[in-house]
MIDOLUM-670169 format. One record per residue (C-alpha): residue number from 1; x, y, z. Coordinates in nm, 3 decimals, always signed. Example, Ala and Ser with C-alpha at 12.3 -4.5 7.8 and 13.67 -1.06 7.14 Angstrom:
% MIDOLUM-670169
NODE  num        X        Y        Z
NODE    1   +1.230   -0.450   +0.780
NODE    2   +1.367   -0.106   +0.714
//
This chain:
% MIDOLUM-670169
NODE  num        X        Y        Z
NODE    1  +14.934  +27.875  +38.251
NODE    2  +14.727  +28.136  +38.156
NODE    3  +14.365  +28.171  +38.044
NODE    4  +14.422  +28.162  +37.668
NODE    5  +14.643  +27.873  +37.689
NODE    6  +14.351  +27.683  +37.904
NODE    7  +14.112  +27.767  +37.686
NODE    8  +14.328  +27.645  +37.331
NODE    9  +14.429  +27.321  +37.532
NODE   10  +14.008  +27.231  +37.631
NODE   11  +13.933  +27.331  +37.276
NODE   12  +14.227  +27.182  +37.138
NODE   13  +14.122  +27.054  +36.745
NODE   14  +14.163  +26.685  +36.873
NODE   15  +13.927  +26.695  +37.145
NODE   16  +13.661  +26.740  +36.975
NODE   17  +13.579  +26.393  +36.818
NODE   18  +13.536  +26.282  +37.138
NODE   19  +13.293  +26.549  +37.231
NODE   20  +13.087  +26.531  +36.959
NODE   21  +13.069  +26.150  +36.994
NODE   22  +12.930  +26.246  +37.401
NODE   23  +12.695  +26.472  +37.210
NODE   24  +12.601  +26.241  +37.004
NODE   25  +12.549  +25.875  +37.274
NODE   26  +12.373  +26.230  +37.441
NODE   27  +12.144  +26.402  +37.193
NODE   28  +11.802  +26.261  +37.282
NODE   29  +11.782  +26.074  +36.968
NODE   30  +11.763  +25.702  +36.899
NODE   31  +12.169  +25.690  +36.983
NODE   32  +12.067  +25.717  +37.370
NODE   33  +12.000  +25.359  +37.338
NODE   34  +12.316  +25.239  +37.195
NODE   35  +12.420  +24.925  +37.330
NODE   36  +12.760  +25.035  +37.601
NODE   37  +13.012  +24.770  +37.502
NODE   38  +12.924  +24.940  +37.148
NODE   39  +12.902  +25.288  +37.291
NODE   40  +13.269  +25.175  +37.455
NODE   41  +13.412  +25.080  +37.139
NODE   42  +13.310  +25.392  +36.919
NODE   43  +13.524  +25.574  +37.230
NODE   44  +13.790  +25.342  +37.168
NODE   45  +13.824  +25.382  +36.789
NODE   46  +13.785  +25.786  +36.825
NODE   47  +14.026  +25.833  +37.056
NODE   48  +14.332  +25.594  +36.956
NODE   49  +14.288  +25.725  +36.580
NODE   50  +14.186  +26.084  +36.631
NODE   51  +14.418  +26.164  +36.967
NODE   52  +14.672  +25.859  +37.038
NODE   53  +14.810  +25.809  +36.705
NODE   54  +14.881  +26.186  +36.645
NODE   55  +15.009  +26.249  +36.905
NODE   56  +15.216  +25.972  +36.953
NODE   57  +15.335  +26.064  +36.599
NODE   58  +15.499  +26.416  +36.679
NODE   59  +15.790  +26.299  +36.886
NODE   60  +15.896  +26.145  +36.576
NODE   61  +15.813  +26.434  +36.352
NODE   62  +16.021  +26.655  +36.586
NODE   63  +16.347  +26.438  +36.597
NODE   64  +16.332  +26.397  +36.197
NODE   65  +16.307  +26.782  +36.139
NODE   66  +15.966  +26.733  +36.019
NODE   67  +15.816  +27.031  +36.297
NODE   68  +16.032  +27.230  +36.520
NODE   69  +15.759  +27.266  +36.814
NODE   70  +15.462  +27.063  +36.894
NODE   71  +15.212  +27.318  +36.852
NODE   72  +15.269  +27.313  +36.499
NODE   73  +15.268  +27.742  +36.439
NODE   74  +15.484  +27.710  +36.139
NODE   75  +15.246  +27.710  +35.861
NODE   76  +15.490  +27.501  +35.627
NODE   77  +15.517  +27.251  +35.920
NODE   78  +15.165  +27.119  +35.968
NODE   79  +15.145  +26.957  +35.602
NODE   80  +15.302  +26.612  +35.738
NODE   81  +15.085  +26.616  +36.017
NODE   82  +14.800  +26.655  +35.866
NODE   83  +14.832  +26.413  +35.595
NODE   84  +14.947  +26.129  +35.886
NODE   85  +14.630  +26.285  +36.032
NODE   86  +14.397  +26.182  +35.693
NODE   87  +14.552  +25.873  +35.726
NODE   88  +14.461  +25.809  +36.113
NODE   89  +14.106  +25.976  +36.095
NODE   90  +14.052  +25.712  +35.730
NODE   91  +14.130  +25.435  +35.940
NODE   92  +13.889  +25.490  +36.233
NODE   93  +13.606  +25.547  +35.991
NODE   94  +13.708  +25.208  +35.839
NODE   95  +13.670  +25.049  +36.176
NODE   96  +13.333  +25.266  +36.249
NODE   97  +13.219  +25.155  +35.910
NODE   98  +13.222  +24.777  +36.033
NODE   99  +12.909  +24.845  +36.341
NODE  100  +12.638  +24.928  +36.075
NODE  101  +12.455  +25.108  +36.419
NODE  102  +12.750  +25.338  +36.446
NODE  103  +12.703  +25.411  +36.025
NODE  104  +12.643  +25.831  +36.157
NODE  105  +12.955  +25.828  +36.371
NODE  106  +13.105  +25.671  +36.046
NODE  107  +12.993  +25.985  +35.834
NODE  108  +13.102  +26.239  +36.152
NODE  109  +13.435  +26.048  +36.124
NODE  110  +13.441  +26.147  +35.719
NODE  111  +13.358  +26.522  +35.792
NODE  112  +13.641  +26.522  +35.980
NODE  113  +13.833  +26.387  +35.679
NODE  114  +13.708  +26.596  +35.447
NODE  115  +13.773  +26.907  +35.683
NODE  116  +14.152  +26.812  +35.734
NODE  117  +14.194  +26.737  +35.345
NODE  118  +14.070  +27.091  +35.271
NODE  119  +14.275  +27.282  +35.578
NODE  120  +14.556  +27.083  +35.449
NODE  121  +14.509  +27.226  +35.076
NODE  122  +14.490  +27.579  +35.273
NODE  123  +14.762  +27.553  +35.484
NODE  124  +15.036  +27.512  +35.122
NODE  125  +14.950  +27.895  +35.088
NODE  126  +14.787  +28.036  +35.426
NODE  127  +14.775  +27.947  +35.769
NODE  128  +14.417  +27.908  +35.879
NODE  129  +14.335  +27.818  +36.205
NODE  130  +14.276  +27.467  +36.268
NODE  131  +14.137  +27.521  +36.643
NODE  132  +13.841  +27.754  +36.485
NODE  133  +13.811  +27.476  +36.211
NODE  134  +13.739  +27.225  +36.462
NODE  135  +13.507  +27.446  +36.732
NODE  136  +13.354  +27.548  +36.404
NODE  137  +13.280  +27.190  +36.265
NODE  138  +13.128  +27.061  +36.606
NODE  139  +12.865  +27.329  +36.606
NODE  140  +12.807  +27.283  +36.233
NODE  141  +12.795  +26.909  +36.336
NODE  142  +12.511  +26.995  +36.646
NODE  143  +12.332  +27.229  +36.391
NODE  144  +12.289  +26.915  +36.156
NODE  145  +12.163  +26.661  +36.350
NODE  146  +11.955  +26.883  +36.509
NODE  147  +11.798  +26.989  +36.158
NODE  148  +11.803  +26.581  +36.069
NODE  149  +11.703  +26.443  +36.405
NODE  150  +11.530  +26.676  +36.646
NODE  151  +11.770  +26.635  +36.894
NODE  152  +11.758  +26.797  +37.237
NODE  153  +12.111  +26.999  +37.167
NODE  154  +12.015  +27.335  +37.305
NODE  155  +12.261  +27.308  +37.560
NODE  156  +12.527  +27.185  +37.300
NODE  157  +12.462  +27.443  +37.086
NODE  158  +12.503  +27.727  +37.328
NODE  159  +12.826  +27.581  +37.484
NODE  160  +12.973  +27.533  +37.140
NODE  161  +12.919  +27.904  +37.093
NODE  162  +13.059  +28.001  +37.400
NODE  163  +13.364  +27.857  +37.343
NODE  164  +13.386  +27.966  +37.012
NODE  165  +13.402  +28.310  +37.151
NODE  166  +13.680  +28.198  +37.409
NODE  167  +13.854  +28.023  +37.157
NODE  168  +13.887  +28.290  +36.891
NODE  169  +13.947  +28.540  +37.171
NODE  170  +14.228  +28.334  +37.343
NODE  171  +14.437  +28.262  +36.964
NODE  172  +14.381  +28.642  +36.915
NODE  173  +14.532  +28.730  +37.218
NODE  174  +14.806  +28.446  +37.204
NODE  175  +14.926  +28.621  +36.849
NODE  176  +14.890  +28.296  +36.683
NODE  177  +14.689  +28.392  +36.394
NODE  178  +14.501  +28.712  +36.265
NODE  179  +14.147  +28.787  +36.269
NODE  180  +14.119  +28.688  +35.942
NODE  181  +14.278  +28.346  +36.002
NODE  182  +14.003  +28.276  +36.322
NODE  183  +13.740  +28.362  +36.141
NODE  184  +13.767  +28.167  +35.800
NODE  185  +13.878  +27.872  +36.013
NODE  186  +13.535  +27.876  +36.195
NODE  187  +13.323  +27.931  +35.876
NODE  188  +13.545  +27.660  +35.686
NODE  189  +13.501  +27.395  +36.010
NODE  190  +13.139  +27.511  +36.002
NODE  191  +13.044  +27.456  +35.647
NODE  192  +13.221  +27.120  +35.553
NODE  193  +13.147  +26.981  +35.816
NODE  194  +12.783  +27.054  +35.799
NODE  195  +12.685  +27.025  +35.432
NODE  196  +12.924  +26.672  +35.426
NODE  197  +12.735  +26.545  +35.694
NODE  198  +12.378  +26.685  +35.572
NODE  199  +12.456  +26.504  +35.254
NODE  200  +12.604  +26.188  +35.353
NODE  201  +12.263  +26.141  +35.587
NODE  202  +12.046  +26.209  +35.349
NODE  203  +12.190  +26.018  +35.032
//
C-alpha cells in the first residue's frame, strides 16, 4: 500500500468524528472533566452511527447496484450513501441530544449533518471531495472552539494542517479528483462546519 493510500485511509472522512470527539474530551476546556462512563458513551454513539452503520451499509449498496466499488469515485454513486449517511449522523445527534452535558458534541454531530446535506446537493452536478470536506471541517471545528473556549488546541491545529497538506497531496497524486475539487472540498468542510457550529454555540 502506498503512501497516498495510507494517508486517504488515516484521514478517511469517517474518522474524523471520532477525532474531533478526542479533541474535544482533550481540549483543556471544561470537557476534560466529563464523567468516563459518559465520555464512553459519546464514543459509542459516534462511532456505531458515524463508522459502523455506513459501512456496514455498502455491502448492500454494492450487491443492489447502488455503487460499483466501495470507495465511492463515481460521482453519481455517492448520492445513496450519503443520504443513508444524513440519516445515520441525525440519529446519533438524537441520542447525543438526550446527555444535556454532551449538548456541544450534539451541535459537532449537526455540522456534520449540515456538511453532508450540502456535499450531497454538490455531488448531483460535481464531484467535490469529501476527504478535504471532512479534514477541512475538523480544523474549522478546532478553530471554533478555540475562538469560543480558549482551548489549548495548538497542537490540534497544527496536525490538522499537516494532514491537510498530505491529504490533498495524496488524492492529487491518486488522480481521484482535480485541484479544483481538493480545494473547494476543504474551504466547503471548513466553512459549514465552522459558522454552524459558531452559531449553534452562541444562539
Amino acid at each position: 500500500m502506498n503512501f497516498s493510500r495510507i494517508i486517504s485511509g488515516i484521514a478517511h472522512p469517517m474518522l474524523m468524528p471520532l477525532y474531533s470527539i478526542f479533541v474535544l474530551f482533550h481540549s483543556g476546556t471544561f470537557l476534560d472533566f466529563a464523567p468516563p462512563q459518559l465520555i464512553r458513551m459519546v464514543y459509542l454513539i459516534v462511532a456505531i452511527t458515524t463508522i459502523l452503520l455506513p459501512i456496514s451499509a455498502l455491502p448492500l449498496l454494492k450487491a443492489q447496484s447502488f455503487v460499483s466499488d466501495y470507495g465511492l469515485t463515481q460521482r453519481r454513486e455517492r448520492l445513496v450513501p450519503l443520504a443513508l449517511s444524513l440519516i445515520f449522523y441525525s440519529l446519533g445527534f438524537y441520542l447525543l441530544m438526550k446527555f444535556p452535558f454532551t449538548r456541544i458534541v450534539a451541535h459537532l454531530q449537526l455540522a456534520a449533518i449540515i456538511s453532508i446535506a450540502v456535499i450531497a446537493l454538490i455531488s448531483t452536478k460535481w464531484k467535490i471531495s469529501i476527504h478535504m470536506a471532512g479534514i477541512g471541517g475538523f480544523i474549522g471545528m478546532i478553530l471554533c472552539f478555540t475562538i469560543l473556549y480558549a482551548g489549548q488546541m495548538r497542537i490540534y491545529f497544527m496536525a490538522g494542517i499537516v494532514f491537510a497538506g498530505l491529504l490533498a497531496y495524496s488524492r492529487l497524486k491518486l488522480n481521484l479528483h482535480s485541484p479544483l475539487q481538493v480545494y473547494a472540498g476543504f474551504v466547503l468542510g471548513f466553512f459549514v462546519v465552522f459558522a454552524s457550529l459558531i452559531f449553534l454555540q452562541l444562539y
